[in-house]
Phi, psi and omega in degrees: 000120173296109155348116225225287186240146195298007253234304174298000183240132183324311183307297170313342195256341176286335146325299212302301165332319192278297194329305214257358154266322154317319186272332174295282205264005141294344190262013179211048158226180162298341163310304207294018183222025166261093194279318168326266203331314200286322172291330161321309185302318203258354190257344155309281197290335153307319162266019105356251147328001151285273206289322167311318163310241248303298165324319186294323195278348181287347181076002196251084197293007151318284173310282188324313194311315192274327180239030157250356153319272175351298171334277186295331184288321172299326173291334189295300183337273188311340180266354174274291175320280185306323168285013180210019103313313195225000000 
C-alpha cells in the first residue's frame, strides 16, 4: 500500500510528538527564559518534521532519502543541545 500524505508516516507524527515535549520541557527547565537557546532548540526540532514533509512531497525516493538525511543530522542537533543544556 502506497503512502499518500507524508501526514500518514510514523515517522512524521513521531517528529511531531518529539516537537511537542521538547516545547514541555523548555517550558520547566532553565530554557525558558534563554531565548537563543530555546529557539535554537525548537527550531532544530521543527526541522525534523520539515524535511520529512519535504522530502516526502518531491515524490522521489532519492530526495526523500537525502532529506530524511537532514532529519537525522537535526536529531544529532537536538541531542548535543539537550546534553549541554539540560
Amino acid at each position: 500500500m502506497k503512502t499518500e500524505r507524508f501526514e500518514d508516516l510514523d515517522i512524521w507524527k513521531k517528529s511531531i510528538e518529539l516537537y511537542v515535549d521538547i516545547f514541555v520541557v523548555i517550558e520547566n527547565s532553565g530554557l525558558k527564559n534563554d531565548f537563543s537557546a530555546k529557539d535554537q532548540l525548537k527550531r532544530a526540532t521543527l526541522s525534523i518534521s520539515n524535511n520529512i514533509a519535504e522530502g516526502f512531497e518531491y515524490e522521489n525516493n532519492l530526495q526523500f532519502v537525502r532529506f530524511l538525511r537532514y532529519s537525522k543530522g537535526s536529531a544529532g542537533e537536538i541531542r548535543n543541545m539537550v546534553t549541554v543544556f539540560l
